[in-house]
BARO-280957 format. One record per residue (C-alpha): z, y, x; residue in three letters; chain. Coordinates in nm, 2 decimals, always signed. Last residue first. Example, Ala and Ser with C-alpha at 12.3 -4.5 7.8 and 13.67 -1.06 7.14 Angstrom:
BARO-280957
up:north:east:type:mol
+0.71:-0.11:+1.37:SER:A
+0.78:-0.45:+1.23:ALA:A
This chain:
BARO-280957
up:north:east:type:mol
+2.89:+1.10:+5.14:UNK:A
+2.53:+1.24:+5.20:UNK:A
+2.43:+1.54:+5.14:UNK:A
+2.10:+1.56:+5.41:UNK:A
+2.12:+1.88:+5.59:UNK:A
+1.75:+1.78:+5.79:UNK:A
+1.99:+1.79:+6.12:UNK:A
+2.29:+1.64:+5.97:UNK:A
+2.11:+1.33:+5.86:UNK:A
+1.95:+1.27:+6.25:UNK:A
+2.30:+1.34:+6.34:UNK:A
+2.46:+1.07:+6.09:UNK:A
+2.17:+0.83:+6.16:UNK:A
+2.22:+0.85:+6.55:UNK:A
+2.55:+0.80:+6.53:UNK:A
+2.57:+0.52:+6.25:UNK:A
+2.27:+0.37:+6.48:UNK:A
+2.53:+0.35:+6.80:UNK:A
+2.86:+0.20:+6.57:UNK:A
+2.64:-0.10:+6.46:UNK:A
+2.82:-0.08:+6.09:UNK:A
+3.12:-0.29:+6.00:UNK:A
+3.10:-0.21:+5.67:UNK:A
+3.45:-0.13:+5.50:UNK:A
+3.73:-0.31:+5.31:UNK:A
+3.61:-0.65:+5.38:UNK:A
+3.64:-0.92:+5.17:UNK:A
+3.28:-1.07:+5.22:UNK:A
+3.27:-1.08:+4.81:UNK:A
+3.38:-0.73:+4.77:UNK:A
+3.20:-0.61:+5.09:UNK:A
+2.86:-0.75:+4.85:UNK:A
+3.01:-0.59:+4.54:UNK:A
+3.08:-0.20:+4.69:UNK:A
+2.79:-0.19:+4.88:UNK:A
+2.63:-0.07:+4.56:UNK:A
+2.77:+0.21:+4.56:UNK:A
+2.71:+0.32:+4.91:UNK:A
+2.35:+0.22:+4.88:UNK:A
+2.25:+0.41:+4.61:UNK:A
+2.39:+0.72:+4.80:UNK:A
+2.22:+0.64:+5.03:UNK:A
+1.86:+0.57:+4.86:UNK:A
+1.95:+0.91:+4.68:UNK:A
+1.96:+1.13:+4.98:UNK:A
+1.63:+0.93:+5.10:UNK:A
+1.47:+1.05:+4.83:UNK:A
+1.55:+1.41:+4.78:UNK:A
+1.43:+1.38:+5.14:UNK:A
+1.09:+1.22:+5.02:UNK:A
+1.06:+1.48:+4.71:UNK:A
+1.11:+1.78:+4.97:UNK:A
+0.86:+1.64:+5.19:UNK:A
+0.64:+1.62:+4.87:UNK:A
+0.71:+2.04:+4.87:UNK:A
+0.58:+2.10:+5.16:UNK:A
+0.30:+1.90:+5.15:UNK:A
+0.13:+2.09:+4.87:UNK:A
+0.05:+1.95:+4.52:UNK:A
+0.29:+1.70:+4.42:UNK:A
+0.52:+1.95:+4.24:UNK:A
+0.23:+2.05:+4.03:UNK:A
+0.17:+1.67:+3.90:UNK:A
+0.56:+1.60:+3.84:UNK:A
+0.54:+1.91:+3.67:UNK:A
+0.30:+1.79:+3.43:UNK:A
+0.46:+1.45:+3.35:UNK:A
+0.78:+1.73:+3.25:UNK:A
+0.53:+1.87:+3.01:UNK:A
+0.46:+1.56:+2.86:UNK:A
+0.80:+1.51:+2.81:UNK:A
+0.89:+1.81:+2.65:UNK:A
+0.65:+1.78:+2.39:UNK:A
+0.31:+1.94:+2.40:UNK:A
+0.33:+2.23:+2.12:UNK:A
-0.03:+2.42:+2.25:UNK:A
-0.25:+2.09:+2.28:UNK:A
-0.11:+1.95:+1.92:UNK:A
-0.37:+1.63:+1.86:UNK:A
-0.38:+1.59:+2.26:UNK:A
-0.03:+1.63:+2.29:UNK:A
+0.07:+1.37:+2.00:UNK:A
-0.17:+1.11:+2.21:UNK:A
+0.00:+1.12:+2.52:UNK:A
+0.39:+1.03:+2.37:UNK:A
+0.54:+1.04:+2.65:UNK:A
+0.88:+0.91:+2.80:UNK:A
+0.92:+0.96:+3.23:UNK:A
+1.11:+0.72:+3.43:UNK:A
+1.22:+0.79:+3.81:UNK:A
+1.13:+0.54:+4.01:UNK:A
+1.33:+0.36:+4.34:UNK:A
+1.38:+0.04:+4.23:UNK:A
+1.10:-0.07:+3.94:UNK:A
+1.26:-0.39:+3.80:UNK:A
+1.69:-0.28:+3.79:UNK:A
+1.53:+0.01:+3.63:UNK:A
+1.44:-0.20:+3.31:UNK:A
+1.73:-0.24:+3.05:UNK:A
+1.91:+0.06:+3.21:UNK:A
+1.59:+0.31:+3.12:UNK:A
+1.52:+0.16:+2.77:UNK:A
+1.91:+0.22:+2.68:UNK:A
+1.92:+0.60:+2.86:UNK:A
+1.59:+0.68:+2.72:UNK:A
+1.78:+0.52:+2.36:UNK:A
+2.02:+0.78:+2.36:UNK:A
+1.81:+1.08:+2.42:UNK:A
+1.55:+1.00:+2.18:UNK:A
+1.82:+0.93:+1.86:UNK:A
+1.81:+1.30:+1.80:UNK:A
+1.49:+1.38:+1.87:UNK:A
+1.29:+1.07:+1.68:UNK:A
+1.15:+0.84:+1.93:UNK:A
+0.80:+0.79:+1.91:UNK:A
+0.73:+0.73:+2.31:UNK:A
+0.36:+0.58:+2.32:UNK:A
+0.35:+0.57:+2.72:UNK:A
+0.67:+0.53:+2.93:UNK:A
+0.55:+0.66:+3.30:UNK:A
+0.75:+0.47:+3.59:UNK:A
+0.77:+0.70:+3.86:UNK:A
+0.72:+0.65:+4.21:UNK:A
+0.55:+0.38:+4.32:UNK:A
+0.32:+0.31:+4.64:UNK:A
+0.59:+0.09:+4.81:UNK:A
+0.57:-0.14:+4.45:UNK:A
+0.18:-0.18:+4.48:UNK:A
+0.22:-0.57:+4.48:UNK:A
+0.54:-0.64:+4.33:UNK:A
+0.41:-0.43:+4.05:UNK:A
+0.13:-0.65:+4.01:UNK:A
+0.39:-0.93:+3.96:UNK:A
+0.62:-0.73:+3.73:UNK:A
+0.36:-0.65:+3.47:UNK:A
+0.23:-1.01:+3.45:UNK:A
+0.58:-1.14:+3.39:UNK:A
+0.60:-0.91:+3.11:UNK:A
+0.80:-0.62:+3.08:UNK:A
+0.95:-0.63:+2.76:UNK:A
+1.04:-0.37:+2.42:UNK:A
+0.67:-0.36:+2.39:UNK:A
+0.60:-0.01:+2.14:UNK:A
+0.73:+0.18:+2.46:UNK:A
+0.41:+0.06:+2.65:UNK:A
+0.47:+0.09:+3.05:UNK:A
+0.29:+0.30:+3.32:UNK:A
+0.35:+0.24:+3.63:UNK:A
+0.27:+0.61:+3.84:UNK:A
+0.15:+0.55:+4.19:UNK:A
+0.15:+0.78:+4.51:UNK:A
-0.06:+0.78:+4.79:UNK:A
-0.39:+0.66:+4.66:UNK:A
-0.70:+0.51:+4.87:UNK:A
-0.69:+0.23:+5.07:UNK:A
-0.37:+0.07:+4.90:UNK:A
-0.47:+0.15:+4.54:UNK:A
-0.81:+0.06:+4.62:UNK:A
-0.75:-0.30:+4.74:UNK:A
-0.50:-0.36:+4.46:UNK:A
-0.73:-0.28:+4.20:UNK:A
-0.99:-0.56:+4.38:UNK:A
-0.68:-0.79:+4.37:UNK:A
-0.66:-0.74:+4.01:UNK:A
-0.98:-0.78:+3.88:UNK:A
-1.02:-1.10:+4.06:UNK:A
-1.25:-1.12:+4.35:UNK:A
-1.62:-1.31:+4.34:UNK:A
-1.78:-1.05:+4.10:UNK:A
-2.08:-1.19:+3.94:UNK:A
-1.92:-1.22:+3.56:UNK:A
-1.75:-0.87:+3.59:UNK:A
-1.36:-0.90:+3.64:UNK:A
-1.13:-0.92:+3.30:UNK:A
-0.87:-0.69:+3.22:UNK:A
-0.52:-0.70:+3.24:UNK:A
-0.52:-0.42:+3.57:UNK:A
-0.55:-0.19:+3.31:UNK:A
-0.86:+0.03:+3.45:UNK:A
-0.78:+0.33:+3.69:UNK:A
-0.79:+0.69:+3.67:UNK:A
-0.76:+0.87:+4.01:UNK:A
-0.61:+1.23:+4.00:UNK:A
-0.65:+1.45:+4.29:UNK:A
-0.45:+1.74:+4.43:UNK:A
-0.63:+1.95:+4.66:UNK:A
-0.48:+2.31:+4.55:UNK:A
-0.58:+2.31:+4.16:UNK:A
-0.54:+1.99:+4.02:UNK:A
-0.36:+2.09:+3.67:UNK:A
-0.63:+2.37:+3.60:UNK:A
-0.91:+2.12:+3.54:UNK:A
-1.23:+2.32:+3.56:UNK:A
-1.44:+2.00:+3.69:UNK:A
-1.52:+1.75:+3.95:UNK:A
-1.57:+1.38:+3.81:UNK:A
-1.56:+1.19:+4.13:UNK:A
-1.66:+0.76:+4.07:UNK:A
-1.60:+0.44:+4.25:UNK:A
-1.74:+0.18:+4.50:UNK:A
-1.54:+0.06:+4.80:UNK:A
-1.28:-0.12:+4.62:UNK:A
-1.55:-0.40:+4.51:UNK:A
-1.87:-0.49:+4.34:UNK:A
-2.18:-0.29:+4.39:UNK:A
-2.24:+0.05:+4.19:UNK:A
-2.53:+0.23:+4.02:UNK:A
-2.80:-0.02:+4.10:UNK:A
-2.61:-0.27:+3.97:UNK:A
-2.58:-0.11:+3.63:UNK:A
-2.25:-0.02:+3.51:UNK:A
-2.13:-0.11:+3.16:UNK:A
-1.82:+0.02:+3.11:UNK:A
-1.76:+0.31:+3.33:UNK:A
-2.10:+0.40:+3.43:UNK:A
-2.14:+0.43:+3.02:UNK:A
-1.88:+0.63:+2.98:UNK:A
-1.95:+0.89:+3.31:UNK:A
-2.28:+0.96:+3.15:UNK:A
-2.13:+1.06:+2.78:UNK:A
-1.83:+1.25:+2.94:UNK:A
-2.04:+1.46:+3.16:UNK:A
-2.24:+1.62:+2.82:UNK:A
-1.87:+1.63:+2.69:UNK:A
-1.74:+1.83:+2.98:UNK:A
-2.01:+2.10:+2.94:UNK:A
-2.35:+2.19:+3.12:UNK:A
-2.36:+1.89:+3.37:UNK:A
-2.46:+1.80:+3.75:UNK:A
-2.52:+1.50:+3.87:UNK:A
-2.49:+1.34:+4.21:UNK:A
-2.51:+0.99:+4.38:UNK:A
-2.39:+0.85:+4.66:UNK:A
-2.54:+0.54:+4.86:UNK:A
-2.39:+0.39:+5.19:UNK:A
-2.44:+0.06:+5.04:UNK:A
-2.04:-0.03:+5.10:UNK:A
-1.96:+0.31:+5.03:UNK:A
-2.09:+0.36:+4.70:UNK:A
-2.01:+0.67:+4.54:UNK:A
-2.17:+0.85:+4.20:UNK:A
-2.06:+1.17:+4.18:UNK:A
-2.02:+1.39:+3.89:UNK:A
-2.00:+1.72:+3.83:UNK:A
-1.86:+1.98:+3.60:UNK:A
-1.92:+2.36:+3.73:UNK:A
-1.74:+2.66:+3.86:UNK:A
-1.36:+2.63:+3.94:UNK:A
-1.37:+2.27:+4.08:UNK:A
-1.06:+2.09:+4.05:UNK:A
-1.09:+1.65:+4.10:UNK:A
-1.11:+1.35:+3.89:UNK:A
-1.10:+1.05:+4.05:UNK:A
-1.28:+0.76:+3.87:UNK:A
-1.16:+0.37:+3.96:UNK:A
-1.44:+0.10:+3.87:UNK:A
-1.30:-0.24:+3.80:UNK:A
-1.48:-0.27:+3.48:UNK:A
-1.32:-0.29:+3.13:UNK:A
-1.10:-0.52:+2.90:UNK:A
-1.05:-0.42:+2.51:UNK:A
-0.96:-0.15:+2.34:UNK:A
-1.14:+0.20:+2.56:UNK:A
-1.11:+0.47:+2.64:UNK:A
-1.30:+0.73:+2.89:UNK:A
-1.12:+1.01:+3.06:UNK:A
-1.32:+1.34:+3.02:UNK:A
-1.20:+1.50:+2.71:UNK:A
-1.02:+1.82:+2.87:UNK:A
-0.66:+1.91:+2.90:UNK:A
-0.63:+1.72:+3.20:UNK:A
-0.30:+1.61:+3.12:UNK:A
-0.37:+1.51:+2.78:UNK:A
-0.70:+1.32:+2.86:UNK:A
-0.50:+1.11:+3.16:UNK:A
-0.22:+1.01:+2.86:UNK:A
-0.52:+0.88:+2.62:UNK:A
-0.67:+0.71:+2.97:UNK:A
-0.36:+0.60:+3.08:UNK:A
-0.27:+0.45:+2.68:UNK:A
-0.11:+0.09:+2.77:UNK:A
-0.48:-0.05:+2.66:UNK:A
-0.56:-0.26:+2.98:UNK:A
-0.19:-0.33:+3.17:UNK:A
-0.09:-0.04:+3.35:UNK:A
-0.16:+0.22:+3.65:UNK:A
-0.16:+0.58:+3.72:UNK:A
-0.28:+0.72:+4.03:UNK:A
-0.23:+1.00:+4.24:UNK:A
-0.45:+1.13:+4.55:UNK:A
-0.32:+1.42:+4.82:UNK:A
-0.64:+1.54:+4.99:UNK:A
-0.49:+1.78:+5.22:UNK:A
-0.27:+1.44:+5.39:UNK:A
+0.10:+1.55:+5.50:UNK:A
+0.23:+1.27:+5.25:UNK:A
+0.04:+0.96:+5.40:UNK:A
+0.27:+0.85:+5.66:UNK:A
+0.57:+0.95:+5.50:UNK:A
+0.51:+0.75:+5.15:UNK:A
+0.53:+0.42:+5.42:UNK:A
+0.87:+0.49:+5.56:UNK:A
+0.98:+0.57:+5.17:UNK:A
+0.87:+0.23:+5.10:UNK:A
+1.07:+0.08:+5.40:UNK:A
+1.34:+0.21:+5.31:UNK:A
+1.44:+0.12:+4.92:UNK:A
+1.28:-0.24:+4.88:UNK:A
+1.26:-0.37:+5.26:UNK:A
+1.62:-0.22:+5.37:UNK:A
+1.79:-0.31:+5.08:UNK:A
+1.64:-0.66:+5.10:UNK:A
+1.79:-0.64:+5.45:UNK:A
+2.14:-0.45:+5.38:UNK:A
+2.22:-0.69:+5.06:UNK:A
+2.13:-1.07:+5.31:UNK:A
+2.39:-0.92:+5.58:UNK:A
+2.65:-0.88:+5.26:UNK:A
+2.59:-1.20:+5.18:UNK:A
+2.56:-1.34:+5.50:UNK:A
+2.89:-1.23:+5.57:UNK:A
+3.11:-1.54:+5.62:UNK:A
+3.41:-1.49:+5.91:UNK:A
+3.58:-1.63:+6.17:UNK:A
+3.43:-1.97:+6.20:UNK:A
+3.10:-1.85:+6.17:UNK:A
+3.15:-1.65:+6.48:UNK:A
+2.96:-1.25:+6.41:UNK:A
+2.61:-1.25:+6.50:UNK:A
+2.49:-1.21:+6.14:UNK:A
+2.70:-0.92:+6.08:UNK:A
+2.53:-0.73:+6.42:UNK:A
+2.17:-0.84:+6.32:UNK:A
+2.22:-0.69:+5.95:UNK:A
+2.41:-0.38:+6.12:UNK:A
+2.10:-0.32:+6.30:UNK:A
+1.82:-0.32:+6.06:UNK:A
+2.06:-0.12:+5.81:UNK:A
+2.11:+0.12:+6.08:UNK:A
+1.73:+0.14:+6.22:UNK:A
+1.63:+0.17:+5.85:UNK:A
+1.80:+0.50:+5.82:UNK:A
+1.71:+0.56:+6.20:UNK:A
+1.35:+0.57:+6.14:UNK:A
+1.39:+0.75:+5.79:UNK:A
+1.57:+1.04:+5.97:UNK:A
+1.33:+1.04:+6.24:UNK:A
+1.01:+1.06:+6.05:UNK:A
+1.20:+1.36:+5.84:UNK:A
């Protein structure tokens, strides 16, 4: 798979510098030179990243959102138990990963920059809930200092993480930083994200029919890390639901390139546990399919099948405007992609 996605980008990479070399005075193709490297850096290069981390045994997932988009209602459904704290109104910068453990509820208190962790043991998910609240929203400074090296492991009965999956529950990256911290909010989010997850869910509010301009910079910034975009609050009725999925879907994909959008509605599962909605159950799958490296390699090349697929189509408006019928692809890397393709059986056109 390394290979594949090596010579993926190796073609695009190529072809870019080949077009670009051709005599000005024969012929224009910048544009089309200009498609294949943004191409490259927004569909390939992200997937070249996911591969480095996707054979790890401690495989971590995140969701993330402006403060009050519903994670934490959503993260309570899909853990089936009440251990995700709430809350309207900004919070700390403290991430909590929740992780399976078949016989007891813990939680640990971790501080790598003061080489300090602490742990606690508890009788019942709400006894755990209570101390893992208050850690989360007003944290003392001996629990925790400032930055992407401190957060918290709740460890608990939760059937959906079962095999080394982890889920890490993040604050909405709109809320403000605590008075003595000298980073933003945001840029200590980022931090963690990037030295500790390997895959990110964006989660969007259905009841804002917009993306806001702060939405799209922090997803800018984690983008490579993204896979889904996770539409919270979904109160579509069932027979108009399909239709306007497709409408919410093309109004925003052309933003979030490369995910795959999921419609919930977290807090109707948690009221009816045993009649979640189809959506919440397919948000459940996406968990379970991510839970052994086998099948997340199956994901990436799933991936990179679509990426050229993607690419073919929309090759078709650059070559347009270069008038070319074809792309004059660096003949060498076309070889070496097409056997590289042929080897992992990739259908490609």
């Amino acid at each position: 798979m390394e290979q594949l996605i090596d010579e993926f980008i190796w073609l695009l990479l190529d072809t870019e510098n080949y077009i670009r070399k051709l005599p000005q005075g024969r012929t224009n193709h910048e544009q089309l030179a200009e498609f294949l490297r943004i191409f490259r850096e927004k569909r390939l290069e992200p997937l070249h990243w996911r591969l480095q981390r996707i054979n790890t045994q401690r495989y971590v997932l995140s969701m993330v959102g402006l403060t009050n988009v519903g994670k934490s209602t959503l993260a309570e459904a899909l853990l089936e138990h009440p251990v995700a704290p709430r809350k309207n109104g900004p919070a700390t910068a403290i991430p909590v990963e929740y992780e399976y453990d078949c016989e007891s509820w813990q939680l640990r208190t971790i501080d790598e920059r003061n080489l300090t962790v602490m742990e606690q043991k508890f009788d019942s998910a709400q006894a755990l809930f209570q101390v893992l609240e208050k850690k989360v929203f007003t944290p003392q400074p001996e629990d925790l200092s400032n930055g992407s090296d401190a957060k918290l492991i709740v460890k608990g009965p939760m059937k959906l993480l079962e095999g080394g999956l982890v889920f890490a529950d993040t604050p909405g990256f709109g809320a403000a930083q605590t008075a003595d911290s000298s980073a933003t909010h945001e840029n200590v989010l980022v931090e963690y994200l990037q030295k500790h997850v390997h895959e990110v869910m964006f989660c969007l509010s259905a009841s804002n029919a917009m993306v806001s301009p702060s939405e799209k910079k922090f997803f800018e910034s984690i983008g490579h890390l993204c896979s889904t975009v996770v539409v919270t609050k979904w109160d579509a009725e069932d027979e108009q639901s399909e239709h306007d999925k497709k409408q919410y879907e093309g109004k925003f994909s052309e933003l979030f390139p490369m995910c795959r959008f999921l419609f919930v509605n977290a807090k109707r599962a948690i009221e009816n546990p045993n009649q979640q909605d189809s959506e919440a159950q397919d948000l459940q799958s996406l968990f379970q399919t991510r839970r052994n490296k086998q099948e997340r390699q199956t994901l990436l090349r799933s991936d990179v099948e679509r990426a050229y697929k993607d690419l073919i189509e929309l090759l078709r408006k650059p070559l347009e405007a270069a008038g070319l019928p074809n792309v004059p692809w660096h003949k060498a890397a076309l070889a070496n992609f097409q056997y590289e393709a042929a080897k992992e059986k990739l259908k490609i056109p």
